[in-house]
C-alpha positions in Angstrom: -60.9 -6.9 -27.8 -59.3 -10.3 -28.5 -55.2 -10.7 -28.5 -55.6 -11.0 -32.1 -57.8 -8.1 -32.9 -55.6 -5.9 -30.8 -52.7 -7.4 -32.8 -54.1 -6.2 -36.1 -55.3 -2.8 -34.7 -54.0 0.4 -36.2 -51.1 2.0 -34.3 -51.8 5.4 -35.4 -52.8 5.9 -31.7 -49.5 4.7 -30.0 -47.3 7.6 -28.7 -44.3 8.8 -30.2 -40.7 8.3 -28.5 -38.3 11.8 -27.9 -35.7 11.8 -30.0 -33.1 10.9 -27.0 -35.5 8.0 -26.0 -34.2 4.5 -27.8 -36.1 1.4 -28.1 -34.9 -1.5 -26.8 -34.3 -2.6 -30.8 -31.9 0.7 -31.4 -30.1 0.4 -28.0 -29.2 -3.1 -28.9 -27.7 -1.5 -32.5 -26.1 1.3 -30.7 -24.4 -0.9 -28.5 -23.5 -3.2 -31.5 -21.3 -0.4 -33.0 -19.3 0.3 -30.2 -15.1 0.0 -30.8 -13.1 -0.7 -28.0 -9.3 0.7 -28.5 -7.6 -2.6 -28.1 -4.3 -1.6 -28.4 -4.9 1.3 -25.5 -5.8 -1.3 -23.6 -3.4 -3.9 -24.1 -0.9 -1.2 -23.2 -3.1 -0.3 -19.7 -3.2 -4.2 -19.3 0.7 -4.1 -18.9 0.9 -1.7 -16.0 3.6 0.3 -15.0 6.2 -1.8 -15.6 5.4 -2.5 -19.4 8.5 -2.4 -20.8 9.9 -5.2 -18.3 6.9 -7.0 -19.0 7.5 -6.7 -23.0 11.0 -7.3 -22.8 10.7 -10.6 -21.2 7.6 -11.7 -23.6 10.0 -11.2 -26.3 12.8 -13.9 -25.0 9.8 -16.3 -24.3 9.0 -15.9 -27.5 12.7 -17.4 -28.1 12.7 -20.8 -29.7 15.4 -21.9 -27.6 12.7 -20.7 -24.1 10.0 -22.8 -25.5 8.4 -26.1 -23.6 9.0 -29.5 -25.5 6.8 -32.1 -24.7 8.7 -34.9 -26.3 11.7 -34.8 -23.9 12.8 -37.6 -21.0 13.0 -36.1 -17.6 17.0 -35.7 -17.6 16.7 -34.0 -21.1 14.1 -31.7 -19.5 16.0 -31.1 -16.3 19.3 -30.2 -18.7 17.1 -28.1 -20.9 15.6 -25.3 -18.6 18.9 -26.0 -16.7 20.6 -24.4 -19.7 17.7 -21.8 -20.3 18.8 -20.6 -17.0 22.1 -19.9 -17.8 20.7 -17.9 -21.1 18.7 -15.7 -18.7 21.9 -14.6 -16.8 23.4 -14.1 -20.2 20.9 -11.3 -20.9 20.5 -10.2 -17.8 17.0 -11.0 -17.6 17.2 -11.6 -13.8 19.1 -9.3 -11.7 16.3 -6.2 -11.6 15.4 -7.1 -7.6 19.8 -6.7 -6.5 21.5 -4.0 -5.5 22.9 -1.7 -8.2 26.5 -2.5 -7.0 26.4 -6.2 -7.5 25.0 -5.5 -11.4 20.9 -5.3 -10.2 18.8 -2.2 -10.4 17.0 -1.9 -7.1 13.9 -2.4 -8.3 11.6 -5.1 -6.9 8.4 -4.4 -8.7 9.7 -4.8 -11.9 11.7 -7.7 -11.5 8.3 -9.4 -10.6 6.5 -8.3 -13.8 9.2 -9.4 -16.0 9.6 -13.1 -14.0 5.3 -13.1 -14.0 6.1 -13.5 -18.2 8.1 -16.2 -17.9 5.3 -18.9 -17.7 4.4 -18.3 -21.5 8.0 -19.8 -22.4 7.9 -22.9 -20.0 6.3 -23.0 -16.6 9.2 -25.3 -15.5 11.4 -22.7 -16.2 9.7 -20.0 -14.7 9.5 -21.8 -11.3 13.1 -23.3 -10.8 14.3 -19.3 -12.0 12.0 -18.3 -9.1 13.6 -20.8 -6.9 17.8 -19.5 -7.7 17.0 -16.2 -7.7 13.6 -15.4 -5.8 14.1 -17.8 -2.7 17.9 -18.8 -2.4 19.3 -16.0 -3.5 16.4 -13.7 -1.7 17.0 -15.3 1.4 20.7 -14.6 1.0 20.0 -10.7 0.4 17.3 -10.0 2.5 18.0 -12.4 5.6 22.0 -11.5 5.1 24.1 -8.9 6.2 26.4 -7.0 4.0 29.4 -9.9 4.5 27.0 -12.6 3.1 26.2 -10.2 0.0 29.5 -10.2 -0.4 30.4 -13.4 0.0 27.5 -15.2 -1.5 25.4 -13.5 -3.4 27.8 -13.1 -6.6 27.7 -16.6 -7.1 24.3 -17.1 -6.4 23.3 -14.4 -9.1 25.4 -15.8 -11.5 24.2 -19.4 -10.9 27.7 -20.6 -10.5 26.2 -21.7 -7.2 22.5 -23.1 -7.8 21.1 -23.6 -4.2 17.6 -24.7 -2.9 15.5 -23.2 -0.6 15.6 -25.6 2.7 12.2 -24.6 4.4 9.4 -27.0 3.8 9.9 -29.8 5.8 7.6 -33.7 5.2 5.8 -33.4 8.9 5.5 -29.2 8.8 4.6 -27.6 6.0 3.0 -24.3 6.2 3.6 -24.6 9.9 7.3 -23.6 10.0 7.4 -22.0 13.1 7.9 -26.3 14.2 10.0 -27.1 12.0 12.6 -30.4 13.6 15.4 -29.4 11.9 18.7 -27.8 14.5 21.2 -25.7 14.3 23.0 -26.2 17.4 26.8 -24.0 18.4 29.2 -25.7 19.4 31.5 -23.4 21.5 34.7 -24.9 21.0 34.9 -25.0 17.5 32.9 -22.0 16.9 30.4 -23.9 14.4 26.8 -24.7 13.7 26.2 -28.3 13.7 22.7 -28.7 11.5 20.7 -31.8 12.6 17.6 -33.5 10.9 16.6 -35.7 13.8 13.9 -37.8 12.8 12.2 -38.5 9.5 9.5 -36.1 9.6 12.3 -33.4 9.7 13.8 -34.1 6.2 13.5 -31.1 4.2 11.3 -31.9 1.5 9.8 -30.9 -2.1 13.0 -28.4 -2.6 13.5 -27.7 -6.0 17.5 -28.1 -7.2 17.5 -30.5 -4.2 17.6 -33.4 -6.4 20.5 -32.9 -8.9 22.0 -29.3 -9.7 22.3 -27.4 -6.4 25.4 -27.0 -4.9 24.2 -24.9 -1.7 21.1 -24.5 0.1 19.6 -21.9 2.6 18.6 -24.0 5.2 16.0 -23.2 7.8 16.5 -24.7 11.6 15.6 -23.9 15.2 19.0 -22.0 16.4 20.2 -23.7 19.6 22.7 -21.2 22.0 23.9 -22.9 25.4 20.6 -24.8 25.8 18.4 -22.2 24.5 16.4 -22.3 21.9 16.0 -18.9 19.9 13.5 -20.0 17.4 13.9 -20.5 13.4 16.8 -18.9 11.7 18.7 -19.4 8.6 21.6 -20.6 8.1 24.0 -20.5 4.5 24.3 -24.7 4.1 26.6 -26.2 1.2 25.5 -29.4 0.1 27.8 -30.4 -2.9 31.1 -29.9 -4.2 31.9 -28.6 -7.4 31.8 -32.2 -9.2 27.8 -32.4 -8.0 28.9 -35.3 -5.2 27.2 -35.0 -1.7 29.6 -33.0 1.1 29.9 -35.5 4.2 26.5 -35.7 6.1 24.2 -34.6 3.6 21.7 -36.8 2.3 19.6 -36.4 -0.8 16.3 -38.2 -2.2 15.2 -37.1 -5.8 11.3 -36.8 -6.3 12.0 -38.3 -9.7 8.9 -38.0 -12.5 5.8 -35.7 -11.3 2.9 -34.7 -12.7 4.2 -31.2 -13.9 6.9 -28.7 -14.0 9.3 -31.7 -14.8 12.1 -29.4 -15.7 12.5 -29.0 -12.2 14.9 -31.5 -10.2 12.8 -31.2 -6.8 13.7 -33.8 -4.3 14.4 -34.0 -0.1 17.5 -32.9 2.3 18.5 -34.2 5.7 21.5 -33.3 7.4 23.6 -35.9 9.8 25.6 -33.5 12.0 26.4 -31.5 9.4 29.4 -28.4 10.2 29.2 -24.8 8.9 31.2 -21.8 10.2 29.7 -19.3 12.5 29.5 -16.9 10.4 27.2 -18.3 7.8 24.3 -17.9 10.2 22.2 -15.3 8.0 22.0 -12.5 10.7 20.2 -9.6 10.2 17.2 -10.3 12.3 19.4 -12.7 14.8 23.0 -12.9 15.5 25.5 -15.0 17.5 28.7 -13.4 18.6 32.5 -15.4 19.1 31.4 -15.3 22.6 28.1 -17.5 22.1 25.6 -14.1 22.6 22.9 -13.8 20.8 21.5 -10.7 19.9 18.6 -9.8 17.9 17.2 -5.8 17.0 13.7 -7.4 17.5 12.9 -8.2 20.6 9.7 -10.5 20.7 10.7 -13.7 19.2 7.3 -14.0 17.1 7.5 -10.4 15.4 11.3 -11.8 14.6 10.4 -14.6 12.7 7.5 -13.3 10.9 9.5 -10.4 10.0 12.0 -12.9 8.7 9.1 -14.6 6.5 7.7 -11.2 5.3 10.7 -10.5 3.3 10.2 -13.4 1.1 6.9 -12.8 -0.1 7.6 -12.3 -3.5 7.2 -15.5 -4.5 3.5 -15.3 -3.5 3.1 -12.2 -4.9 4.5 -13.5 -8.4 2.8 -16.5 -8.4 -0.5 -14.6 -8.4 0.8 -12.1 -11.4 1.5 -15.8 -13.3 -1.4 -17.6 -12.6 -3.6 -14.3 -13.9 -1.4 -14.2 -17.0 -2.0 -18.0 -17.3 -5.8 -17.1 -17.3 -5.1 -14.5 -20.1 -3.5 -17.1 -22.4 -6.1 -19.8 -21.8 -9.0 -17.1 -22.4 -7.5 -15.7 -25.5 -7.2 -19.1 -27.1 -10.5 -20.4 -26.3 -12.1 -17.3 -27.2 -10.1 -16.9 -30.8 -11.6 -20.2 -31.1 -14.8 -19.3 -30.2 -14.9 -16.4 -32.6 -13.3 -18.7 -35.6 -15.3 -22.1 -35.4 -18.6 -22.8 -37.2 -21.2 -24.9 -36.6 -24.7 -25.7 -37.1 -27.1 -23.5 -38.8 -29.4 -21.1 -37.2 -32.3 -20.0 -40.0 -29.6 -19.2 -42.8 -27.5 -21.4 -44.8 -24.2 -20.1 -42.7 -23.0 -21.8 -39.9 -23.0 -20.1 -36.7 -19.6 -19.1 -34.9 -19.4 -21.0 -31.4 -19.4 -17.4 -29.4 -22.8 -16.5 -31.2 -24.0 -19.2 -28.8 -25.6 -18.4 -25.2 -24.0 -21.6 -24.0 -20.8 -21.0 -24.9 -20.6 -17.5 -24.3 -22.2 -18.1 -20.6 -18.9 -20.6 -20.1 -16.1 -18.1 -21.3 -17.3 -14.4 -20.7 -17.7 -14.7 -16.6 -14.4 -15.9 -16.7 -13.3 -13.1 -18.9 -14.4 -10.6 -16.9 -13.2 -12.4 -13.5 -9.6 -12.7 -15.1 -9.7 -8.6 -15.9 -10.7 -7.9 -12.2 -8.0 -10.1 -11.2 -5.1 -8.1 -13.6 -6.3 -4.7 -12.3 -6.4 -6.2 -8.6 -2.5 -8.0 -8.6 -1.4 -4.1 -10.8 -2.5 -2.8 -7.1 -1.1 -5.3 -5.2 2.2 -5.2 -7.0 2.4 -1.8 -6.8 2.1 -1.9 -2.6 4.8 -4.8 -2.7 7.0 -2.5 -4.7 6.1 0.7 -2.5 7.0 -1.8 0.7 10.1 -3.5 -0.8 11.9 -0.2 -2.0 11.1 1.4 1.7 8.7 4.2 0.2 5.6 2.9 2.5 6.5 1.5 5.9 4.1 -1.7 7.6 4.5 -1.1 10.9 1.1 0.7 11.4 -1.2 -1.8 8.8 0.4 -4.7 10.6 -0.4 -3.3 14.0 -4.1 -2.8 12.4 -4.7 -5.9 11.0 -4.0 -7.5 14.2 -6.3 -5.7 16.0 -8.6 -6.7 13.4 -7.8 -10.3 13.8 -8.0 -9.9 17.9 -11.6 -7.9 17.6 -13.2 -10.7 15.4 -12.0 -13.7 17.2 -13.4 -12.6 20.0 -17.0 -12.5 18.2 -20.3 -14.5 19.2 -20.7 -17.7 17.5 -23.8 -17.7 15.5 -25.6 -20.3 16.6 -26.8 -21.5 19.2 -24.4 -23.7 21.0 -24.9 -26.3 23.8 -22.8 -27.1 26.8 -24.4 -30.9 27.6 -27.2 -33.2 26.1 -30.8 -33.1 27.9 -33.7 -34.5 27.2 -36.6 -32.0 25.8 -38.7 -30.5 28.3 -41.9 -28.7 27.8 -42.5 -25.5 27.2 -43.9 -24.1 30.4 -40.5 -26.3 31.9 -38.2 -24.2 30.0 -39.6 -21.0 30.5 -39.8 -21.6 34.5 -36.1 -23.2 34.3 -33.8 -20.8 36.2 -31.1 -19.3 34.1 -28.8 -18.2 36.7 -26.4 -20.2 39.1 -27.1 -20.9 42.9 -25.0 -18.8 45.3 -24.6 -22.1 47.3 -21.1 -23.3 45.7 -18.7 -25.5 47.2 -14.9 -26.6 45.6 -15.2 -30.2 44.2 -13.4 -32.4 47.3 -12.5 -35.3 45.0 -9.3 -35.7 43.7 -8.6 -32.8 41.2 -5.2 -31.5 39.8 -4.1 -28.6 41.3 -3.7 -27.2 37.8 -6.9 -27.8 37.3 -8.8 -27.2 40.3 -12.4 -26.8 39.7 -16.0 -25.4 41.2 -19.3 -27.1 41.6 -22.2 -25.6 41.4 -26.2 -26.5 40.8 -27.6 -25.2 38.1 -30.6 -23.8 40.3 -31.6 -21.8 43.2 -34.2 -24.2 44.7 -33.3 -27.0 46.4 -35.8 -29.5 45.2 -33.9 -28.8 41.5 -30.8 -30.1 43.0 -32.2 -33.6 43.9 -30.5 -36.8 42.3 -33.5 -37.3 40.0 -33.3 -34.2 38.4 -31.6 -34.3 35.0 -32.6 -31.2 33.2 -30.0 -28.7 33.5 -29.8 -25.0 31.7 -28.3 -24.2 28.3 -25.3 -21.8 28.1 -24.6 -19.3 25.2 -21.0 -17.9 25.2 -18.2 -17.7 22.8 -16.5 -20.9 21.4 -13.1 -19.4 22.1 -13.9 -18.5 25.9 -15.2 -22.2 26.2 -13.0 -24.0 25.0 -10.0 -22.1 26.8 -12.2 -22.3 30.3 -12.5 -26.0 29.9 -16.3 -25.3 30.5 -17.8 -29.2 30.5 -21.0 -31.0 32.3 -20.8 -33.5 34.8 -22.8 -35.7 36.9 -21.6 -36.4 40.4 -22.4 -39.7 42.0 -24.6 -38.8 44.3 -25.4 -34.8 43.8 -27.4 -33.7 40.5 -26.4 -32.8 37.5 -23.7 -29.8 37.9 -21.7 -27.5 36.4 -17.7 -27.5 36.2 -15.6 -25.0 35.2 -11.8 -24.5 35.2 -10.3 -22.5 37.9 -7.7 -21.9 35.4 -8.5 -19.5 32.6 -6.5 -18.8 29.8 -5.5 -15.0 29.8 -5.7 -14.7 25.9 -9.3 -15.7 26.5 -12.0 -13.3 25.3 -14.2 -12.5 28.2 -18.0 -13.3 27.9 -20.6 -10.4 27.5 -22.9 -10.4 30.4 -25.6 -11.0 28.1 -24.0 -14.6 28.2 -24.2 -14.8 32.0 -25.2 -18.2 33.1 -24.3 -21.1 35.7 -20.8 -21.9 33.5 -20.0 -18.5 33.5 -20.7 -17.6 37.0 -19.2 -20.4 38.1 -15.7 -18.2 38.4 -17.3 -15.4 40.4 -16.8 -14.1 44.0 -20.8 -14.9 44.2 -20.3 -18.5 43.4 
């Protein structure tokens, strides 16, 4: 029967469907019908702190919060200057301080409300999270209870706009380097904060520029010689008439590509003098005596603990850029749904979502951007259990770097070679020995001490050894161990081709497998 004849064919004969069986046809009908309780799940969307979250759409939906794109930059900078102020005036910012200086304790919240921000102006998002989530942070949870007292109430009420002096031009994420010191001087019981060369100038800081009047300033504490690593250290910058204090030096960025409401601009100190006292010390103190002290003994966990608590700002930049992604979708796909065009059999136009195209370029993203809400709703909700004390880090920190130790001591995939050789046949390589020649002797030429090193031939027979011979074996170990073992190939002047091997081995190193055994890793043992 041809395709044509079956085609017009009686279907008396074809089976009929149960009742709870669809056709593809009726399943794609079904499926057209279905309602989805939008307002349900805007409300879900909002999380657990939804009235924060509301509360702070509804000043961004202010006229006097909105972005103006016809402004100069010092009209801009004045502008989000003065929404500032307006956010303190409704006490719109405070949720993350204590209760007794006018906050309410709660750190989760205060993110989701300062996440809604970037619908009024991301300028004025971004120099709020700078007052309040890194100066004024830094002063409440690298402070002790004298600095809340003496600080903080000006910082919260932005009669003192500070910056946040980390970042420096020649260290950026790496600010465990940082050049910038805080050296005491014993006699007059003061800090004296240095930038010593150029690459030490504090850069990128916003309220640098123009409006901040203090600065949290982060610097390698110096104590009789010593150096105790980076602490931080309450800095001011400029007097109440916006001049320069003696020693400070400033550099505005001037006109960027974005987030011009923001006066960002560079720092450098020339022997700048602060009081003792304004060391931030809860993780480190200096006593009237020049003793430090610290309740964390290994300097590393110290200063990463000190970075830990100001990782709010990451956390809320995620919550932001997600809602950014909501906004974006929501206009592109109102669009979509309202915008006509072309024909498709009928004499209406199609909607642009009705196309495959168009919905293949907006729906992925959709459903990427609701993964992403209910991910940072989880995240947000660990930061708040962390930041309140409910859940303590100790024991995942201790995990994850366990974790980190296990896989960087891993195999390297591939496989890697110690030196170049020429190819060899088959039969050569499979007779080649893999294993190194008891007969090992310490190189006699003129090595470091440091570096004292072992020769030894890559074979146990003799004739292999010869000046001619140029082949030599392959090894397989970890990059780590190699490249801490100062593993290399060299060919003496008048021996063959050998192996050296550091008699110095790092004690970090991962140890090889014995699955890895070969002449550079025997090199080191009592056989060799």
């Amino acid at each position: 029967m041809t395709r044509t004849e079956a085609a017009a064919a009686p279907k008396n004969d074809a089976p009929e469907l149960p009742d709870e069986v669809s056709t593809p046809r009726d399943a794609a009908t079904a499926s057209a019908e279905l309602t989805v309780d939008t307002a349900w799940l805007g409300e879900y969307l909002l999380g657990r702190w939804a009235d924060d979250r509301k509360a702070s759409r509804k000043l961004a939906s202010r006229p006097e919060f909105w972005f103006q794109g016809d402004l100069s930059l010092a009209e801009h900078r004045a502008r989000v200057l003065g929404q500032l102020h307006l956010l303190v005036k409704e006490d719109a910012v405070h949720r993350a301080f204590p209760k007794r200086f006018g906050g309410r304790d709660d750190a989760g919240g205060n993110i989701a409300a300062f996440e809604e921000l970037v619908l009024a102006d991301p300028s004025l998002q971004i120099k709020s999270g700078v007052q309040w989530g890194l100066f004024a942070a830094a002063i409440l949870h690298l402070g002790t209870e004298r600095h809340h007292e003496q600080f903080l109430p000006d910082a919260m009420s932005l009669e003192i706009p500070g910056a946040f002096a980390m970042t420096e031009r020649g260290h950026g994420s790496d600010v465990a380097s940082i050049g910038t010191t805080a050296t005491l001087d014993e006699e007059t019981d003061e800090w004296v904060i240095h930038t010593p060369f150029a690459a030490a100038w504090k850069e990128y800081l916003g309220n640098a520029a123009l409006h901040g009047r203090a600065a949290t300033v982060f610097a390698q504490l110096i104590v009789k010689g010593v150096n105790y690593g980076v602490h931080c250290i309450y800095v001011p910058i400029r007097d109440a008439n916006g001049e320069l204090l003696p020693g400070v030096s400033s550099h505005d960025d001037g006109l960027k590509g974005g987030l011009n409401g923001i006066d960002n601009g560079r720092l450098a100190f020339d022997q700048v003098r602060v009081p003792r006292t304004n060391l931030l010390n809860r993780y480190g103190d200096v006593d009237e005596n020049g003793v430090y002290t610290s309740p964390i003994e290994s300097p590393g966990r110290r200063f990463f603990t000190m970075l830990g608590t100001l990782v709010q700002g990451r956390v809320s930049l995620d919550g932001a850029s997600t809602l950014a992604s909501k906004l974006a979708l929501h206009i592109a796909i109102t669009y979509g749904t309202q915008r006509r065009q072309f024909t498709a059999g009928t004499h209406d136009e199609e909607v642009l979502l009705d196309y495959q195209r168009h919905q293949r370029r907006l729906l992925p993203r959709l459903a990427q951007t609701y993964a992403m809400s209910f991910a940072h709703e989880e995240f947000l909700e660990l930061f708040d259990r962390v930041f309140s004390g409910e859940e303590d880090t100790l024991r995942p920190a201790k995990t994850l770097r366990r974790s980190r130790r296990r896989s960087s001591r891993s195999p390297p995939g591939p496989r890697s070679r110690s030196c170049r050789r020429p190819a060899r046949p088959a039969a050569a390589r499979a007779s080649w020995p893999r294993t190194a020649s008891p007969s090992c002797a310490p190189t006699s030429t003129s090595t470091p001490p440091s570096r004292a090193t072992t020769t030894c031939c890559c074979s146990s027979s003799p004739s292999a050894c010869s000046p001619t011979t140029r082949s030599v074996s392959r090894t397989r170990m970890p990059g780590r161990w190699r490249s801490s073992s100062w593993v290399r190939w060299v060919r003496p002047r008048s021996t063959a081709r050998a192996c050296v091997s550091s008699a110095r081995r790092s004690p970090t190193s991962a140890r090889p497998p014995a699955r890895w055994a070969s002449c550079a890793t025997r090199i080191r043992s009592a056989s060799c």
